[in-house]
C-alpha positions as CSV (number, residue, x, y, z in Angstrom):
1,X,117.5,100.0,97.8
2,X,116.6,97.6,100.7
3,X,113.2,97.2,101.1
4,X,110.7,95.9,104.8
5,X,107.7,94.5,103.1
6,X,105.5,93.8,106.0
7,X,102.5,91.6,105.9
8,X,104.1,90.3,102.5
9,X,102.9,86.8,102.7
10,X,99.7,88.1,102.2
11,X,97.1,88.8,98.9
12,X,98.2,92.3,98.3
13,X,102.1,92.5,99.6
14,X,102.8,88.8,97.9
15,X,102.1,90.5,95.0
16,X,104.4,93.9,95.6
17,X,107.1,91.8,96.7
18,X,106.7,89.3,93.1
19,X,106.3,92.1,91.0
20,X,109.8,94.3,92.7
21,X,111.9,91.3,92.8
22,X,110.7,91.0,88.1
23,X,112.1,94.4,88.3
24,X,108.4,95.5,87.0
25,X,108.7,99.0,89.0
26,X,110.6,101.8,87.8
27,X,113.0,103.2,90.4
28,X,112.7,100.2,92.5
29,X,115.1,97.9,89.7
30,X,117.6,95.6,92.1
31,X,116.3,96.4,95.5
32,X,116.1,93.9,97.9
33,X,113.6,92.8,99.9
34,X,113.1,91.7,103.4
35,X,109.4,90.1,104.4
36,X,108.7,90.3,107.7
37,X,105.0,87.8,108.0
38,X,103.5,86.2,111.2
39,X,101.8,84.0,109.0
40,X,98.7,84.4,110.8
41,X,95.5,82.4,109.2
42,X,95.8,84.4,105.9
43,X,99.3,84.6,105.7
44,X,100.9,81.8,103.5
45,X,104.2,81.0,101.9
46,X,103.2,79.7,98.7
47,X,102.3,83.3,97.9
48,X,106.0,83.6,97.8
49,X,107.0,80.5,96.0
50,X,107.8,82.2,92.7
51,X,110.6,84.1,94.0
52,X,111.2,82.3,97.2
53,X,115.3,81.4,95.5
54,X,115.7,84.8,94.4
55,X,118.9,86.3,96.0
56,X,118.0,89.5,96.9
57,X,114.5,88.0,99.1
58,X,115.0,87.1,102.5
59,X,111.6,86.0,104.8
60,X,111.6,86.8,108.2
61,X,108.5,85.1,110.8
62,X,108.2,87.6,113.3
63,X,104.6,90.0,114.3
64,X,105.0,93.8,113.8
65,X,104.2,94.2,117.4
66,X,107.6,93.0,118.8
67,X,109.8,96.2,119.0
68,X,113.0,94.0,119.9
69,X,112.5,91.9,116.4
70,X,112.2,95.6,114.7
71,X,115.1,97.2,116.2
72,X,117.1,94.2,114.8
73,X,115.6,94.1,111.2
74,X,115.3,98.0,110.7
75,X,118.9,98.9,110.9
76,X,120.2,99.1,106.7
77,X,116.9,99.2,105.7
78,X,116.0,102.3,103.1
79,X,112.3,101.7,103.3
80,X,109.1,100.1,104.8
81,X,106.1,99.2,102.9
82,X,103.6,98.7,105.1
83,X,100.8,96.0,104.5
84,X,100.5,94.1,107.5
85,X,97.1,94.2,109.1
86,X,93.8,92.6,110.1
87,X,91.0,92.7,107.3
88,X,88.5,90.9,106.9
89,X,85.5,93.1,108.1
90,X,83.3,90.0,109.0
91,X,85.9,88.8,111.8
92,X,86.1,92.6,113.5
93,X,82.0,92.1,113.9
94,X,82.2,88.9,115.7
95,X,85.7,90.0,117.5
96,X,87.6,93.2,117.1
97,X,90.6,92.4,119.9
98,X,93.3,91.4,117.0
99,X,92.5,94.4,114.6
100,X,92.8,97.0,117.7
101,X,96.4,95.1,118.6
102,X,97.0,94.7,114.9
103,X,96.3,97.4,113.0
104,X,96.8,100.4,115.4
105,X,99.4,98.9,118.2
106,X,102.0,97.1,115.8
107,X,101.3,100.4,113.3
108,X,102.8,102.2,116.2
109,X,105.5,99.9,117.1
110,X,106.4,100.1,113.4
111,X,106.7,103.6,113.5
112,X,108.5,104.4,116.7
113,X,111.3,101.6,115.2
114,X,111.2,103.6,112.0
115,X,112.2,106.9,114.2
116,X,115.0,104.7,116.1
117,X,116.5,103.7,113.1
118,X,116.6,106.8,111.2
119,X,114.1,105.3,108.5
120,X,114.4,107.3,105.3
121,X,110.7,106.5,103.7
122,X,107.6,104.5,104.9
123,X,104.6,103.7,103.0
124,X,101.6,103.2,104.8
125,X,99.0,101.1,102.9
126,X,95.3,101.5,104.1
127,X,91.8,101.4,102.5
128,X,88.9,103.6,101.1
129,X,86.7,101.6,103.6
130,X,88.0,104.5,106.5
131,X,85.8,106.9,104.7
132,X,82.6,105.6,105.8
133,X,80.1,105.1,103.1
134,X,79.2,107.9,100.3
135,X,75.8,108.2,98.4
136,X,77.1,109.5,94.9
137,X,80.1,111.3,94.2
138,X,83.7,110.0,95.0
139,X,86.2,110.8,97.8
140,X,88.9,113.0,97.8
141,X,91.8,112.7,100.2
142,X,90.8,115.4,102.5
143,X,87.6,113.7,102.9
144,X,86.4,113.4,106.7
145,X,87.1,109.9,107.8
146,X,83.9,108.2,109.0
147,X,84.5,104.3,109.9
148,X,81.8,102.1,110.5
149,X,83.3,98.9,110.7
150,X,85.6,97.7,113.6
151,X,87.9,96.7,111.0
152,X,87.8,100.5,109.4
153,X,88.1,102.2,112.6
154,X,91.3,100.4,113.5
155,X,92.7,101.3,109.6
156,X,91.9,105.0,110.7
157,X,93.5,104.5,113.6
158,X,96.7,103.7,112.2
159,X,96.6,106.3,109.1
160,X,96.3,109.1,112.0
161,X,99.1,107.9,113.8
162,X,100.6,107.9,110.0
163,X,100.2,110.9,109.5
164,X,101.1,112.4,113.0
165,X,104.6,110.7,113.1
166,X,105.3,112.7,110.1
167,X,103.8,115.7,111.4
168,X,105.2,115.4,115.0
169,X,108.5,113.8,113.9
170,X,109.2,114.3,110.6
171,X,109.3,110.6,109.5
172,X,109.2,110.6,105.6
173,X,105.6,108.7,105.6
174,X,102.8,108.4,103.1
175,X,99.3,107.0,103.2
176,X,97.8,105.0,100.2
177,X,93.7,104.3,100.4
178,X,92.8,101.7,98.1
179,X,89.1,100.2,97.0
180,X,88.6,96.7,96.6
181,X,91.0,94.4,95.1
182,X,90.5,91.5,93.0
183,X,93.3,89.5,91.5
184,X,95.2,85.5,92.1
185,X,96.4,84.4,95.7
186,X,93.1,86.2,97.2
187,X,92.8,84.4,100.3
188,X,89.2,82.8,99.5
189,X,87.1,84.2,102.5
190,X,86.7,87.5,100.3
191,X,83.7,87.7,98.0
192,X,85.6,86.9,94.4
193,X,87.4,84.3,94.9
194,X,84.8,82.9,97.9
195,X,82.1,83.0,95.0
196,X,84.1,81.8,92.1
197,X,85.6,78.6,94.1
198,X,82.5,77.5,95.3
199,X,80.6,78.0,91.9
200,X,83.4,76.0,90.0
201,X,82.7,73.3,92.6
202,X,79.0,73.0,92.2
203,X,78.5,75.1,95.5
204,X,76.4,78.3,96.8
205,X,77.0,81.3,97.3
206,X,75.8,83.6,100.0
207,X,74.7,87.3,98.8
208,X,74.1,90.1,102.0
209,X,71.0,91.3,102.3
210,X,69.3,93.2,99.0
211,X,72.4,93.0,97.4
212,X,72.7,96.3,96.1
213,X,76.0,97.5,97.8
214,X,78.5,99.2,96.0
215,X,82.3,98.5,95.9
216,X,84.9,99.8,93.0
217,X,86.7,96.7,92.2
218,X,90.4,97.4,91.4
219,X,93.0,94.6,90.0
220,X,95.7,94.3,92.5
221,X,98.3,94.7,90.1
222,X,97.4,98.0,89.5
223,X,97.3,98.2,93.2
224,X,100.5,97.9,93.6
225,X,101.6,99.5,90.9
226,X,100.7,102.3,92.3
227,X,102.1,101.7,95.6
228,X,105.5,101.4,94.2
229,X,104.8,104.9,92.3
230,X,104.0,106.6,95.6
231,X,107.3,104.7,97.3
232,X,109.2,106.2,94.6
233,X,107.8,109.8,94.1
234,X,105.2,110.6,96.6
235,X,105.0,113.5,98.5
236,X,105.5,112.7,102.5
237,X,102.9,113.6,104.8
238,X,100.5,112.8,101.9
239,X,97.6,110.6,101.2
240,X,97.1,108.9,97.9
241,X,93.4,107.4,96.5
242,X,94.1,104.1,94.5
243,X,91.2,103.2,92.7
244,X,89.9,100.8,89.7
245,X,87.5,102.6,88.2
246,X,84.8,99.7,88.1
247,X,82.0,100.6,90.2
248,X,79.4,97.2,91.0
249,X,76.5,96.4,92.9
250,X,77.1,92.9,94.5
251,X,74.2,91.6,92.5
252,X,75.7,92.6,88.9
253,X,79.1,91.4,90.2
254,X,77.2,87.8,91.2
255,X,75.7,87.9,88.0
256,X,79.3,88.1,85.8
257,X,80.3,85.5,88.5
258,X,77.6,83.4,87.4
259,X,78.0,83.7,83.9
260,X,81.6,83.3,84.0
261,X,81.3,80.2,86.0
262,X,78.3,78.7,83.8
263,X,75.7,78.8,86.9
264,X,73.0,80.7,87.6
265,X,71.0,82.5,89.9
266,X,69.9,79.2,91.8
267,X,73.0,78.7,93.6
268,X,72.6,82.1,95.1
269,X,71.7,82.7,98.6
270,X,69.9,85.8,99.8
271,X,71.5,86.2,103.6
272,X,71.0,88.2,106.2
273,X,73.0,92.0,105.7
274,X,76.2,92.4,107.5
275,X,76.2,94.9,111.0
276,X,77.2,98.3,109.3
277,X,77.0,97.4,106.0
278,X,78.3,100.4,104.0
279,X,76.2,101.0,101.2
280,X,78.8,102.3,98.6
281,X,82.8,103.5,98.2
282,X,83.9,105.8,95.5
283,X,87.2,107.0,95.3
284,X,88.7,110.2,93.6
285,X,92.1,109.3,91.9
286,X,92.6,113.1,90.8
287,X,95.7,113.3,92.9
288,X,97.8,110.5,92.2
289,X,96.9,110.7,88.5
290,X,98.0,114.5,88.3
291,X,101.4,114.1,90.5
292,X,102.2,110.3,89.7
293,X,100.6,109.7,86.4
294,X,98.6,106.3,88.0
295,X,95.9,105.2,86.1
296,X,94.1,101.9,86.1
297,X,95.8,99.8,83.6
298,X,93.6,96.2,83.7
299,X,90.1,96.3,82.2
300,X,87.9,94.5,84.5
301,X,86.0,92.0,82.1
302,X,89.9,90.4,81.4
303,X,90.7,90.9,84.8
304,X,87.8,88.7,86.1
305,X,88.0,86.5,83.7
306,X,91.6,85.9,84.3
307,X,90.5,85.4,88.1
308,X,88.1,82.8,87.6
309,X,90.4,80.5,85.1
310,X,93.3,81.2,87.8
311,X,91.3,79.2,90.2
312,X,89.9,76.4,87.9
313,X,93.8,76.1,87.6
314,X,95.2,76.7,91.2
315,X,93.0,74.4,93.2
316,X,96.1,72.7,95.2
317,X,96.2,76.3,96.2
318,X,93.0,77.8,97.8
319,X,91.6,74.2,98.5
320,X,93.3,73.5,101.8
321,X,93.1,77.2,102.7
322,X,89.7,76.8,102.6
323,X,89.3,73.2,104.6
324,X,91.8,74.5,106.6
325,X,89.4,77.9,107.5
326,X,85.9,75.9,106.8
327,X,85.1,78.7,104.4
């Protein structure tokens, strides 16, 4: 199998494309894989290091959004998995341009160059945060999809046209939904590893408003653990929760922080709440536990724990990301 990893160079794909090229997913043993990055601020090539001589990886430095690029690199591919997009919701507050152009035109682009070259299966990667925000409970994958953020209207964007291109055209697509990932080569304007690196350095930490949002923090191995599973054996035309299991507030996720990191609650900065802040995301695995047999495999206290010591070890890593981004 030939596989289109875009948005590779990335936290989340990085880590697909390290753990298919180990042979670590069953069904996917041998296949290649073709990274297609713009390297835009978050994108960075030392996420790749560890396989960068492998034979069967070729990197490609080209945006999703140029259709002549993707007619060239589509033709003898078997598959796309599709990561590439805009995230970070704090950035689609203060500008929400590059996520529209992003997330929903190059989804498109990718799509239509899928049809043209007779694409036999295409994974669509996306996020719980499309459901809105949910009081108790979990959701389900038939959930309506209420956004709130820039960033999660331009992810719903791009799962509907998803879904329609399989609906109108047949393509052979599915749609994953994950909650929040934790795990190494987070880029380190994201609450973990923004937290841990500046606590290891003596630093503070800013906390949103009463700190008593809910996320359920999932380890990105498991992430894309199940991505692979869904590559291999999901259903087309479906959608797929992907979820850890370990529901925090942001003020008993500081607090592990904290301990882990031997500081305390003096370093902590009580700032003012995000726009839109959703208050909590709970997602129903059910489906992809019953048809795929996904479950979360890496308890969080070891996960975390594991995090933190990756970063006391990997500063030549995040340290000029974050001069470079004056996080």
């Amino acid at each position: 199998m030939k596989i289109l990893v875009t948005g590779a160079a990335g936290f989340i794909g990085s880590n697909f494309v390290r753990r298919t090229l180990a042979d670590e997913y069953p069904g996917l043993e041998g296949a290649e894989v073709v990274v297609l990055d713009a390297l835009t601020y978050s994108g960075n090539l030392e996420n790749l290091a560890p396989i960068s001589s492998s034979p069967r990886y070729r990197f490609v430095h080209g945006d999703i959004r140029d259709a002549a690029l993707l007619d060239e690199l589509l033709p003898g591919i078997d598959a796309v998995v599709h990561f590439a997009a805009e995230s970070h919701v704090d950035r689609s507050v203060r500008d929400a341009s590059i996520f529209v152009e992003t997330n929903v035109l190059g989804t498109q682009r990718l799509l239509d160059a899928a049809l043209r070259s007779g694409l036999k299966r295409f994974v669509h990667v996306s996020t719980d945060e499309v459901y809105g925000s949910i009081s108790e409970g979990s959701w389900s994958e038939d959930h309506l999809l209420e956004p709130n953020s820039p960033y999660s209207a331009s992810k719903a964007s791009s799962d509907l046209l998803a879904r329609s291109y399989y609906r109108t055209h047949g393509l052979n697509v599915s749609v994953t939904r994950c909650s929040n990932n934790y795990g190494p080569y987070h880029f380190p304007e994201k609450l973990i590893p923004l937290f841990v690196t500046n606590l290891i350095d003596g630093g503070r930490v800013p906390l949103y408003g009463d700190g008593t949002n809910v996320r359920d923090w999932l380890h990105v191995d498991d992430h894309t653990r199940a991505i692979a599973m869904v590559l291999v054996d999901g259903r087309a035309g479906e959608i797929y929760n992907i979820g850890g299991g370990t529901e925090l507030s942001n003020i008993e996720l500081t607090n592990l922080l904290l301990d882990a990191t031997g500081r305390d609650w003096s370093a902590v900065d009580h700032v003012e709440d995000r726009k839109g802040h959703d208050q909590r995301y709970s997602v129903d695995i059910t489906k992809i536990n019953r048809e795929l047999g996904y479950t979360p495999l890496v308890p969080f206290e070891q996960g975390l724990a594991d995090v933190v010591q990756w970063y006391r070890d990997n500063r030549a890593w995040w340290q000029p990301l974050k001069e470079r981004a004056a996080l």
